[in-house]
LUMKOLKOL-459180 format. One record per residue (C-alpha): residue in three letters; x, y, z. Coordinates in steps of 0.25 Angstrom, whole numbers, padded with zeros to 4 digits, always signed. Layout:
! LUMKOLKOL-459180
alaXYZ
...
//
This chain:
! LUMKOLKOL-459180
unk-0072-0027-0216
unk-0059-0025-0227
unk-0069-0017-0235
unk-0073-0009-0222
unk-0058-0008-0220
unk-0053-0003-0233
unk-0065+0008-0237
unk-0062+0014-0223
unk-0046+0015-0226
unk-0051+0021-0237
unk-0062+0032-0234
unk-0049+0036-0224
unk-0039+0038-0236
unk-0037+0054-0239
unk-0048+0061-0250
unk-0042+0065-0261
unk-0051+0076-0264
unk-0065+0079-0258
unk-0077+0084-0267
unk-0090+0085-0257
unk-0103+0080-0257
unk-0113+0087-0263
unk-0126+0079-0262
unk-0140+0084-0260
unk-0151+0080-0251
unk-0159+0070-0257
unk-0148+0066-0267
unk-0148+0050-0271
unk-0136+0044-0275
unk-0130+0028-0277
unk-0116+0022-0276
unk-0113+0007-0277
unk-0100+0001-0278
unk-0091-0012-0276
unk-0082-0016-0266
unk-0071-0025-0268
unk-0062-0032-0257
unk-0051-0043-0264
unk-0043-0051-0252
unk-0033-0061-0251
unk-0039-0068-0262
unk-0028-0080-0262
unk-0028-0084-0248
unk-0043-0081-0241
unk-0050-0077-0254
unk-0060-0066-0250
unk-0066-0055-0260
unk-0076-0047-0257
unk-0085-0037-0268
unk-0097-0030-0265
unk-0104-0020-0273
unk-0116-0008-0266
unk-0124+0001-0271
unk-0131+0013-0261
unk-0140+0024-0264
unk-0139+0037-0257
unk-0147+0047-0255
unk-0143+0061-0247
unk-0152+0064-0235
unk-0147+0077-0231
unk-0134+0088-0230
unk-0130+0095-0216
unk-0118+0099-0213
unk-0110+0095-0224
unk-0115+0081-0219
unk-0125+0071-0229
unk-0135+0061-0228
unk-0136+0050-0236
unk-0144+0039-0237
unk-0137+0026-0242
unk-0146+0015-0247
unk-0139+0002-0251
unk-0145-0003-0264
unk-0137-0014-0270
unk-0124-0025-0263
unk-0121-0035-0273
unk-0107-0043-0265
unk-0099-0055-0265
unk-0099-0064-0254
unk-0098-0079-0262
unk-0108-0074-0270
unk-0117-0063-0273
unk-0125-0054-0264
unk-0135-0045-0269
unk-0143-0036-0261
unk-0153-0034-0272
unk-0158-0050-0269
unk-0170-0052-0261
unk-0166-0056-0246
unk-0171-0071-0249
unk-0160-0070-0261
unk-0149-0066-0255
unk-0138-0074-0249
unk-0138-0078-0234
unk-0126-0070-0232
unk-0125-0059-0223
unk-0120-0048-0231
unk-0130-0051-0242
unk-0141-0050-0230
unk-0135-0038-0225
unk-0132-0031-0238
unk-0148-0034-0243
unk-0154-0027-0231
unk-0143-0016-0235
unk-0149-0013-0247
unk-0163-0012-0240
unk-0158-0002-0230
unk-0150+0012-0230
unk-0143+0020-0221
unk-0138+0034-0219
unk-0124+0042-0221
unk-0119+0054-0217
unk-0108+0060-0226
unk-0099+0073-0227
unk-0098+0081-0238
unk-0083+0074-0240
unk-0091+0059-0241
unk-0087+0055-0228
unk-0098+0045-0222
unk-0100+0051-0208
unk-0110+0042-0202
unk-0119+0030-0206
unk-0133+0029-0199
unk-0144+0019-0201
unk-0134+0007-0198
unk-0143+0002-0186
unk-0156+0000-0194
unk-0148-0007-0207
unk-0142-0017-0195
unk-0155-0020-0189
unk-0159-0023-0205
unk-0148-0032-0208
unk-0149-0040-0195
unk-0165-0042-0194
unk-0163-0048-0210
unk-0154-0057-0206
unk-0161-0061-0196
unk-0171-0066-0206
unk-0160-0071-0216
unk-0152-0083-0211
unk-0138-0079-0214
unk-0130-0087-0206
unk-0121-0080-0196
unk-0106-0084-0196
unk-0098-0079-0185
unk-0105-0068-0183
unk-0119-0064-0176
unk-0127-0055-0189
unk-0129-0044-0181
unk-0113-0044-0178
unk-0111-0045-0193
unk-0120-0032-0195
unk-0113-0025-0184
unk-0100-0028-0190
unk-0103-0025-0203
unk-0112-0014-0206
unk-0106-0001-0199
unk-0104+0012-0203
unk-0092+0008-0209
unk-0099-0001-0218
unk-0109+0008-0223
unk-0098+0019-0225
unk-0089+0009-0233
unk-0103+0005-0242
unk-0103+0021-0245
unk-0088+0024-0250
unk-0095+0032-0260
unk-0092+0047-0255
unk-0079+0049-0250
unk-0068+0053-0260
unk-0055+0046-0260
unk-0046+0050-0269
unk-0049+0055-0285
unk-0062+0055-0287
unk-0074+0060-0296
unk-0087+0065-0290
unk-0099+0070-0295
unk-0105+0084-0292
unk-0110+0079-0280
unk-0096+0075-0275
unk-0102+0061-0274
unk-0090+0052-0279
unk-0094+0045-0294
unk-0085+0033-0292
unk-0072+0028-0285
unk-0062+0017-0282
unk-0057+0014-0268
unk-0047+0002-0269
unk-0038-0002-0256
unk-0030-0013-0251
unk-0032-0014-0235
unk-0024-0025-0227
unk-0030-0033-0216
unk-0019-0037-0206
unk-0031-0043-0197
unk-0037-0053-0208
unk-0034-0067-0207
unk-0025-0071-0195
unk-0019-0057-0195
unk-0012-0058-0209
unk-0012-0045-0220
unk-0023-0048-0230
unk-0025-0038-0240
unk-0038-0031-0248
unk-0040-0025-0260
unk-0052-0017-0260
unk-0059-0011-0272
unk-0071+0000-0269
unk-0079+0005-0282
unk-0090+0014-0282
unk-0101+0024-0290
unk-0111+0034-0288
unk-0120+0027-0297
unk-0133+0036-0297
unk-0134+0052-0292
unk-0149+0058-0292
unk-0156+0047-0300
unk-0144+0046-0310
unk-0136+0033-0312
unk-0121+0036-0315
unk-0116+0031-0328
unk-0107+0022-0322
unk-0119+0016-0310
unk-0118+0001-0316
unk-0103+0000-0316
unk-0101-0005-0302
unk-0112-0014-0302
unk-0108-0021-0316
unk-0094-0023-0309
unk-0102-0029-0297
unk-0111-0039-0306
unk-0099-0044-0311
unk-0090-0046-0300
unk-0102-0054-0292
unk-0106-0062-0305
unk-0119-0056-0304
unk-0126-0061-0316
unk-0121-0075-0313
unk-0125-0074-0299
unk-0141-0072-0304
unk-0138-0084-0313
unk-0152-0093-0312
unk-0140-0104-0307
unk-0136-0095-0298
unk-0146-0089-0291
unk-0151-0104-0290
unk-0138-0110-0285
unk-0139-0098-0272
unk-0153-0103-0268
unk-0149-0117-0268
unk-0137-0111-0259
unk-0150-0106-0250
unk-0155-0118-0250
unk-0141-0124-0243
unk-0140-0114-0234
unk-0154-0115-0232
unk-0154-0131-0228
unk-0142-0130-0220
unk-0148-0116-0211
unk-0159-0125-0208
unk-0153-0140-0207
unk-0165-0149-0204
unk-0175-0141-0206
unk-0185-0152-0211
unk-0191-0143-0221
unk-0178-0137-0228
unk-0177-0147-0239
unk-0189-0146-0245
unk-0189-0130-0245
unk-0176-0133-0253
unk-0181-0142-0262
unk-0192-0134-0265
unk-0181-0120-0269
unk-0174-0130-0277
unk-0186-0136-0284
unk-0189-0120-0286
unk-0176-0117-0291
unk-0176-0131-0302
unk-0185-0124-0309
unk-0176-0114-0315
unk-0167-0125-0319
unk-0164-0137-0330
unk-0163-0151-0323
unk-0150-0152-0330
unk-0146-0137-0324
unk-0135-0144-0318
unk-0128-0132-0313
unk-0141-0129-0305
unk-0143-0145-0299
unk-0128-0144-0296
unk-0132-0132-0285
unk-0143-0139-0282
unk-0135-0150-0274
unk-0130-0140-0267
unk-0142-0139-0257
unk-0148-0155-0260
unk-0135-0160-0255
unk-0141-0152-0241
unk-0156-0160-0244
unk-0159-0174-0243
unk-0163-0175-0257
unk-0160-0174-0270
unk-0145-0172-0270
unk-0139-0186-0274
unk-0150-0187-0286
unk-0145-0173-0291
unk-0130-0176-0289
unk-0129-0186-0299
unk-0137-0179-0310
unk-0128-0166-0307
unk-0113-0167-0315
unk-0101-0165-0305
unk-0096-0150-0313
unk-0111-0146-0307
unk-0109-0150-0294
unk-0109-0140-0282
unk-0099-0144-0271
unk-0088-0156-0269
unk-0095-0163-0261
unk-0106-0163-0271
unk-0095-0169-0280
unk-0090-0180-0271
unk-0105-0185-0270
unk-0107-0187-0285
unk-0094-0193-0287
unk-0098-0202-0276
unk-0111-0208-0283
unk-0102-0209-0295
unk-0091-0218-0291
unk-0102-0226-0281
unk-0107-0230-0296
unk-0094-0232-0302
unk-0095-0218-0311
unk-0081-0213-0313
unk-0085-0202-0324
unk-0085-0191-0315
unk-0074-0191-0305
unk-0063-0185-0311
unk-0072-0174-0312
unk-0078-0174-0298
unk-0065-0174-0294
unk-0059-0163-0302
unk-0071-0152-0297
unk-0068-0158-0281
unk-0053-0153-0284
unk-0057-0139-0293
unk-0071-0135-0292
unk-0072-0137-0277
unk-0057-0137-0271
unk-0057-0124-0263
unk-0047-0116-0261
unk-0039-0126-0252
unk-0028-0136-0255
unk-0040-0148-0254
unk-0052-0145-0257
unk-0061-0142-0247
unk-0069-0154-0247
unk-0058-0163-0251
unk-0059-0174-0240
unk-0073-0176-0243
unk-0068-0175-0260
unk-0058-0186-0257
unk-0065-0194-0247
unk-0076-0193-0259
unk-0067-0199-0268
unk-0060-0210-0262
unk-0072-0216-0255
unk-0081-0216-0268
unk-0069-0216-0280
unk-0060-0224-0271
unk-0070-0234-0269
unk-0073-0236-0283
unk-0061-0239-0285
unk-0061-0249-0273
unk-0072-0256-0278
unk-0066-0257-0293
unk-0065-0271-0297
unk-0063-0270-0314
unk-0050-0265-0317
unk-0057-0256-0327
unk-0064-0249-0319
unk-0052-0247-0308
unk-0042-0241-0322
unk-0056-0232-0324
unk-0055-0226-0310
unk-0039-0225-0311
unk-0042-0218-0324
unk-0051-0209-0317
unk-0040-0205-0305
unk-0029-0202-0315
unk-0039-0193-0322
unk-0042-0186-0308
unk-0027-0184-0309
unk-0024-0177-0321
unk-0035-0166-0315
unk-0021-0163-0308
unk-0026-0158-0296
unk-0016-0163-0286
unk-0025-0166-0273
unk-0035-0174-0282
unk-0024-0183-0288
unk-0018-0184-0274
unk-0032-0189-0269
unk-0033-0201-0277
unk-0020-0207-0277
unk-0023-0216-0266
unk-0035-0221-0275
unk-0026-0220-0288
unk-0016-0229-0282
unk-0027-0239-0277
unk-0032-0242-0292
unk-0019-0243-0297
unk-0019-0254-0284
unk-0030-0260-0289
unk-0024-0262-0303
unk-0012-0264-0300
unk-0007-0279-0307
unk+0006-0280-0308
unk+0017-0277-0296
unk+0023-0266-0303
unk+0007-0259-0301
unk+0007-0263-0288
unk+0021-0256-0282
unk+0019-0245-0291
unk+0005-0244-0283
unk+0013-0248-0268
unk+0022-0235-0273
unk+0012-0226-0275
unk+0010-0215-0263
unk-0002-0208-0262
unk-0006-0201-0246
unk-0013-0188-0249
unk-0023-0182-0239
unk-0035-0187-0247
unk-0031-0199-0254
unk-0035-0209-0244
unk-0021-0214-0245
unk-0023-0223-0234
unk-0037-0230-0237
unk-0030-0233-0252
unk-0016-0237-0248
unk-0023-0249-0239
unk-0031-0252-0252
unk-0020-0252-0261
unk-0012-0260-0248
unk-0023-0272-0251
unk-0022-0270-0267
unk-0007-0273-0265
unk-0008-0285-0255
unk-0018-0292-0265
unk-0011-0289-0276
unk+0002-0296-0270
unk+0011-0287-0270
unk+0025-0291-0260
unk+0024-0287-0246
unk+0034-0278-0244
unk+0027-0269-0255
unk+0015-0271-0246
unk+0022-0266-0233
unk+0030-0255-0240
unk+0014-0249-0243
unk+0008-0253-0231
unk+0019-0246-0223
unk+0018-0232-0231
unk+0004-0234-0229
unk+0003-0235-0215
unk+0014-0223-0215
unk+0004-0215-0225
unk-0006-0216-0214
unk+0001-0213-0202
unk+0005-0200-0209
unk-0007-0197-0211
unk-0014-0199-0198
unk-0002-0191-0192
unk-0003-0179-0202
unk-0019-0179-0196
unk-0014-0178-0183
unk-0004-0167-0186
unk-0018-0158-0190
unk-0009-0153-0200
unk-0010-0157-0214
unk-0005-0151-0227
unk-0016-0142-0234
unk-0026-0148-0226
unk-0033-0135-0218
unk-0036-0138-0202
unk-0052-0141-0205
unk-0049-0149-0216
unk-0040-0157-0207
unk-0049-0158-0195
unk-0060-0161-0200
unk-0057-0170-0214
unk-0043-0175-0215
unk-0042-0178-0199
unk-0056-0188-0196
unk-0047-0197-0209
unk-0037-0200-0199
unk-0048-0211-0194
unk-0047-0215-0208
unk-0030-0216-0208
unk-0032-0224-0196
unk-0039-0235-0202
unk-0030-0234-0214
unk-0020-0237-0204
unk-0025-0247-0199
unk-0028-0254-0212
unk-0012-0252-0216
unk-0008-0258-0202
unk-0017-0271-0203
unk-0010-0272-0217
unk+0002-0271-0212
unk+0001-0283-0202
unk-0003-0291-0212
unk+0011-0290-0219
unk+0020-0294-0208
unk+0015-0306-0197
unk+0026-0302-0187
unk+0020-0286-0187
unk+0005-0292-0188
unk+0000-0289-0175
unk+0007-0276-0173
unk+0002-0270-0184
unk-0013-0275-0181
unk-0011-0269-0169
unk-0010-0255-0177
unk-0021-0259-0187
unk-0029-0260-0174
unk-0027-0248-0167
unk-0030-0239-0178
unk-0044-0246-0180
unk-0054-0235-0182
unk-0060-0233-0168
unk-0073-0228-0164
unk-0068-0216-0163
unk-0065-0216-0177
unk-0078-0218-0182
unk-0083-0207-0174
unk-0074-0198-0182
unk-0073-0203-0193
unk-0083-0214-0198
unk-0085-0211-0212
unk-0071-0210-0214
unk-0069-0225-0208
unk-0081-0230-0216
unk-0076-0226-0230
unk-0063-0231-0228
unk-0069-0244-0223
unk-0074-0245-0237
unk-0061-0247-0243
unk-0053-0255-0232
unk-0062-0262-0222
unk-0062-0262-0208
unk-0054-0273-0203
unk-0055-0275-0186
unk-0039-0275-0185
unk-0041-0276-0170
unk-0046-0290-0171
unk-0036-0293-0182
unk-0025-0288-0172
unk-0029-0295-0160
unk-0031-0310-0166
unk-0017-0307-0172
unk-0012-0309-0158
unk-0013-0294-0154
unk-0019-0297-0142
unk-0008-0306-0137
unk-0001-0293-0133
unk-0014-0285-0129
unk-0019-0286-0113
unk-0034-0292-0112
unk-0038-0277-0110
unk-0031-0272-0122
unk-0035-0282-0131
unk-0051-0280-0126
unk-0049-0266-0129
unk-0047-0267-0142
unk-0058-0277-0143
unk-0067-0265-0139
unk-0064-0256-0150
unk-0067-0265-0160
unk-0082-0268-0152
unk-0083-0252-0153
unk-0082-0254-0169
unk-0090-0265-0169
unk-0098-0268-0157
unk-0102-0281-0160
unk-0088-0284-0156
unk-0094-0283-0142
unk-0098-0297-0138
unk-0085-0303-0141
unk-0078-0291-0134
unk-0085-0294-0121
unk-0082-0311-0124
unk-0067-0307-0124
unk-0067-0296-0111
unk-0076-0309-0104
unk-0065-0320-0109
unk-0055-0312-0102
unk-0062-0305-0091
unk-0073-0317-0088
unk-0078-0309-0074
unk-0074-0294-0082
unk-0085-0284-0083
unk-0085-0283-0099
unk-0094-0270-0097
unk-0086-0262-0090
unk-0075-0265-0098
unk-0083-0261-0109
unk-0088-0250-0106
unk-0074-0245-0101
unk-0068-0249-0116
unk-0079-0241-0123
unk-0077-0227-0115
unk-0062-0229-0115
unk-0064-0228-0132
unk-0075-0220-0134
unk-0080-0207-0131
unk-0089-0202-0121
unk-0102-0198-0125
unk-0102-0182-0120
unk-0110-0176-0111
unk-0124-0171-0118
unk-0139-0163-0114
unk-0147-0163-0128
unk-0161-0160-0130
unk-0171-0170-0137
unk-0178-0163-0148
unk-0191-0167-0139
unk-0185-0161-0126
unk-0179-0169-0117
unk-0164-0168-0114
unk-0155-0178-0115
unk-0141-0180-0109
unk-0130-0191-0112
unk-0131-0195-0097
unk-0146-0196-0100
unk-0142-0208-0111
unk-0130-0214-0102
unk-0130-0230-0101
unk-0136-0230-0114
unk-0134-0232-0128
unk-0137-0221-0135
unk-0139-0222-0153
unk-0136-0206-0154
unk-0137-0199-0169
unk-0131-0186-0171
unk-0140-0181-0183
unk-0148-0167-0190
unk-0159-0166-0196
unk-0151-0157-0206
unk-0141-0170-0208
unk-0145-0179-0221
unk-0137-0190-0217
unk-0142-0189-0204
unk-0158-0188-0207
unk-0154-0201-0217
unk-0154-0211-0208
unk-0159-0203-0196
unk-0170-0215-0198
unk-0162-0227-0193
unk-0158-0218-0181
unk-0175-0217-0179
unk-0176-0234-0182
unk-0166-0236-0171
unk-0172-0227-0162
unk-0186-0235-0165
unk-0180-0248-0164
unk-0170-0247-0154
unk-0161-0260-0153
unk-0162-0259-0138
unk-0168-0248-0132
unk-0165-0251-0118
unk-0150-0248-0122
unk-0152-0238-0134
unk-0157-0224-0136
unk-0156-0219-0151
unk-0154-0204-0151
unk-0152-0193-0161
unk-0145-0181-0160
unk-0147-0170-0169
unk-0135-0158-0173
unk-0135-0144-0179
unk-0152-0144-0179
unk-0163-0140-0174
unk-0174-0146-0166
unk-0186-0142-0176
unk-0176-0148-0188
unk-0177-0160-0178
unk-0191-0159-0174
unk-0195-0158-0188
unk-0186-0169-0195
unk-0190-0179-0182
unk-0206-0176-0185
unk-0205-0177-0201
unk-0199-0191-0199
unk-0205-0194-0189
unk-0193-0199-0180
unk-0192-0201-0166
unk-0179-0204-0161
unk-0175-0194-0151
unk-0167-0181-0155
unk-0156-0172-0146
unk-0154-0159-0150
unk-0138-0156-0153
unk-0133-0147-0142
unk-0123-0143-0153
unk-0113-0147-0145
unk-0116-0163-0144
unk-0112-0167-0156
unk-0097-0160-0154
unk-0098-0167-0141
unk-0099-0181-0149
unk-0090-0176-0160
unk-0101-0178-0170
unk-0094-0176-0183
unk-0105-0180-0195
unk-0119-0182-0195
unk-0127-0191-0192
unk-0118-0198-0182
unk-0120-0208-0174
unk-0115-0212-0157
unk-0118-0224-0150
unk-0119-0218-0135
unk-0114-0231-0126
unk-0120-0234-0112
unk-0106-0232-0105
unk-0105-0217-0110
unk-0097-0216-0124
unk-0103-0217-0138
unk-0097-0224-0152
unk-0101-0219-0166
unk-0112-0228-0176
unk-0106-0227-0189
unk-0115-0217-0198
unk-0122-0226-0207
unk-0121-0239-0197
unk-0133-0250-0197
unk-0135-0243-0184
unk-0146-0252-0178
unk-0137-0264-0179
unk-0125-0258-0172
unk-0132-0250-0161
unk-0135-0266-0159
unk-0124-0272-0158
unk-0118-0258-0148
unk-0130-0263-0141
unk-0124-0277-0137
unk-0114-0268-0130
unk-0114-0268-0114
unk-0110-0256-0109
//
């Protein structure tokens, strides 16, 4: 719309002298030429460039009025890469511009024009609309905010067309040929747009060239000098580079799977185009196996194999890096990771103060380096990980040193001999947003207390430990964090506040083993910030890696045989009681011993019941349809419980282990209490239909409503809920023997 804006100030401006149109009837002619626009590069980085050829042919002269037939020929422009309108439809991007600018060139409409070259009227609009729109309906380009056909409205009106033909109006100094047709021209302007980007001024710089390239069947000197510019502006000859032309079908083939999630033949189509395209490649063409990972990551097969015969500098995306880096340090290889590192924090950094992907990078790198380094017995081997740290530090990329000097400090820990190593590592400060300061200061906390240092060093850490934490989990709920953007917080730094908790947990249970008079008070702290169930459901994989490093320890327990229940009320203390038996639900029979110990003529169920709706959540109201027909509501499964899997047939995890889910619902543990159910998310029923029939599964499937899995706060697939008989649900923990603890909730009376 800037281009539209600024040509139009422009074909207002004041003529500096006028030589008229002498064309005949039946005379051809051709103009192409570029259109520049350079924004704000610095702060939203937007350029566009776009170069256009059109033929002309003159149709009649009345009235001092012509007729011109304009015929598109040629749009090559940039929009993340090139577009040319010369491909065939099945090569062109599936952009809509591309799209629209293809059926362009196979069209043409119809201009009147004064003798002065002022475009009176455009005519033909309607049919090129119609054109563009039934194509599309054939291509799939995905629609953004905007319907197509609002998109073609929008975009191609007279203006437009009038803008694609500056070629006849004199503006200025000028040179024109004996047919007063302009030779060549200029236009540059600025324009200012107080409307753009929440009402601030941005400017443009916009260039317009063009020529008249051929007149009656003669091609001007000067016809291929617009179009070289154009080649190389657009990288042309790179862009129909063998790799290149490859690496955009493998792109098709991405947006190909996901347009189609689930769909039970997608995969072997795509390995049948890339078995196509390995033909035209060496087996060590590592430039091209690196693209190819960028559509087996999507497939079930074939990606890991290739990961590790592809080198990192050839790999296509960070996360692509994280993954190879994490095979290597699962077998001890320690080569690469300066250098995996180093193209996480350049190659692929973004634009933004962190990386884009930078709590996936770190949490990469803490739960696969760290735990090398956790694991590391030999001295050796833990001065050869140091090593490698301090060379990732004299990369001297700041947010990389600062993410791993928690895991610095806790080698130097685990080194550390004599009491001068281990104050200077109790001195040593470290809290970034990515370091995992809290997970590593409890570790080095344990390194110090075996190591024997005095206790007043030991309280001096744990203290700014515990002060670290609560800092953090405070800066979480501020919602404001330094350079962190608001989706950045929301949906990756925020869910670790589950994961500060249970730091904090850890540092207050170390802390009450310190000092005997604070014991129990401190216990009482360690108990309350226990991951609850609650967490899990938010963030389970979060509490899982970090369990790797410092155990689970049941601090409620430890607390009450401390003598905290001596202040507790019976109620109180058989409340707490019941949150452990929500983690652990084998916990129940002596739960129910202790509530009849104290209450022998009590109604254990009823309190029960009441405990578990009081701390976890309702299940929500629901109306699904089974992909066989029937509906089936929430109140259809009351008094039950009820096994539900949130799943896609487009979801790899998901359709890895959607067999066990199948083996329950064969071999149910007790069917009389237990239905096992599945529901599937962002698919379709013939995906469905199709996936259920090629395995030849039967357990039942309810169609998403799109709106269910909102409802349950469904956050990662697959997932898994335990619906209760009393009206609330708990999460199974991905990856759970799920058969042995559906048993033992089973034991549960309710």
């Amino acid at each position: 719309m800037k281009f539209t804006l600024s040509i139009m100030l422009l074909l207002t401006l004041k003529v500096g002298y006028a030589q008229s149109l002498k064309l005949k009837q039946g005379q051809k002619f051709s103009y192409d030429a570029t259109s520049t626009v350079d924004g704000p590069i610095s702060s939203y980085g937007y350029e566009s460039y776009e170069y256009w050829k059109t033929n002309f042919e003159v149709l009649s002269l009345k009235n001092d009025i012509y007729r011109l037939k304009a015929s598109p020929e040629m749009f090559l422009r940039q929009d993340h890469s090139l577009q040319d309108s010369r491909l065939p439809f099945k090569e062109q991007q599936k952009d809509f511009m591309a799209i629209a600018n293809k059926v362009l060139t196979l069209s043409s409409y119809e201009l009147e024009i004064d003798i002065d070259g002022n475009i009176l009227q455009v005519y033909g609009l309607p049919k090129i609309k119609q054109a563009i729109l039934a194509k599309l309906n054939i291509v799939p380009i995905p629609m953004g905010g905007q319907k197509h056909s609002e998109l073609v409205d929008g975009i191609f009106t007279d203006e437009y067309f009038k803008i694609h033909t500056p070629f006849f109006k004199r503006i200025g100094k000028f040179a024109a040929n004996d047919n007063g047709l302009n030779q060549s021209y200029i236009i540059e302007t600025t324009t200012t747009d107080s409307s753009f980007a929440d009402h601030k001024k941005v400017t443009d710089h916009d260039i317009v060239k063009y020529n008249l390239v051929a007149l009656d069947g003669k091609v001007n000197h000067s016809s291929s000098q617009l179009f070289t510019e154009a080649k190389e502006k657009l990288g042309y000859a790179k862009y129909y580079l063998p790799i290149n032309k490859a690496k955009r079908k493998i792109q098709e083939l991405a947006d190909l799977f996901n347009s189609v999630k689930g769909d039970q033949t997608v995969e072997s189509r795509i390995v049948k185009s890339l078995d196509s395209l390995d033909k035209g490649f060496a087996k060590d063409d590592y430039d091209y196996l690196g693209a190819k990972l960028g559509v087996l990551a999507y497939t079930s097969t074939g990606y890991w194999e290739l990961l590790q015969k592809v080198p990192y500098d050839y790999l296509p995306g960070s996360n692509d890096i994280e993954c190879k880096m994490g095979i290597d340090l699962e077998k001890g290889d320690l080569r690469h990771v300066k250098r995996a590192i180093e193209l996480s924090f350049t190659k692929f950094r973004g634009e933004e103060f962190y990386p884009l992907n930078m709590e996936n990078t770190s949490s990469n790198i803490h739960d696969t380096f760290g735990a090398l380094i956790y694991r590391i017995k030999s001295k050796d081997s833990l001065q050869n990980a140091l090593g490698i740290i301090k060379q990732i530090e004299a990369l001297q990329i700041p947010i990389a040193t600062e993410m791993m000097k928690g895991m610095k400090t806790y080698a130097k820990a685990k080194l550390a001999e004599t009491q001068n190593e281990l104050t200077d590592v109790a001195n040593t400060q470290f809290s970034s947003l990515f370091d995992k300061a809290g997970r590593y200061r409890i570790m080095i906390y344990d390194e110090l207390v075996k190591k024997q240092v005095p206790d007043s060093v030991k309280i001096a850490y744990i203290d700014y430990t515990i002060d670290l934490i609560r800092k953090r989990i405070d800066e979480i709920n501020s919602g404001v964090i330094p350079n962190v953007g608001s989706f950045t917080l929301e949906h990756f730094i925020a869910p670790n506040k589950i994961v500060y908790k249970k730091n904090l947990a850890d540092a207050y249970y170390r802390k009450s083993q310190l000092q005997k008079n604070t014991e129990i008070v401190y216990l009482q702290m360690a108990a309350d910030y226990l991951p609850t169930q609650q967490d899990l459901i938010d963030n389970n994989n979060g509490l899982k890696q970090e369990y790797k490093f410092t155990a689970f320890v049941p601090y409620t327990d430890l607390y009450l045989a401390a003598g905290g229940a001596a202040s507790m009320s019976i109620e109180d203390k058989l409340n707490k009681e019941v949150d452990m038996v929500i983690l652990e639900p084998e916990r129940y029979a002596p739960l129910k011993a202790s509530y009849l110990k104290s209450y022998p003529a009590g109604d254990f169920k009823t309190f029960f019941s009441g405990a578990l709706k009081r701390k976890l959540p309702t299940v929500p109201n629901f109306s699904l349809k089974e992909r066989k027909g029937a509906t089936v509501t929430n109140a259809d499964q009351a008094n039950k419980f009820v096994f539900v899997d949130f799943w896609g047939t487009w979801c790899g995890s998901c359709v890895s282990e959607i067999g066990e889910i199948e083996a329950i619902h064969l071999k149910n543990p007790d069917p009389k209490k237990l239905q096992v159910s599945t529901i599937a998310c962002y698919d379709k029923k013939k995906n469905v239909d199709d996936f259920m029939t090629k395995e030849k599964y039967t357990y039942p499937v309810l169609m998403s409503d799109g709106k269910v899995e909102h409802d349950f706060k469904v956050k990662s697939y697959p997932t898994k809920l335990l619906f209760l008989p009393n009206g609330v649900y708990l999460t199974i923990p991905y990856l759970s023997s799920y058969n042995e603890i559906l048993t033992k909730y089973l034991a549960w009376e309710i």
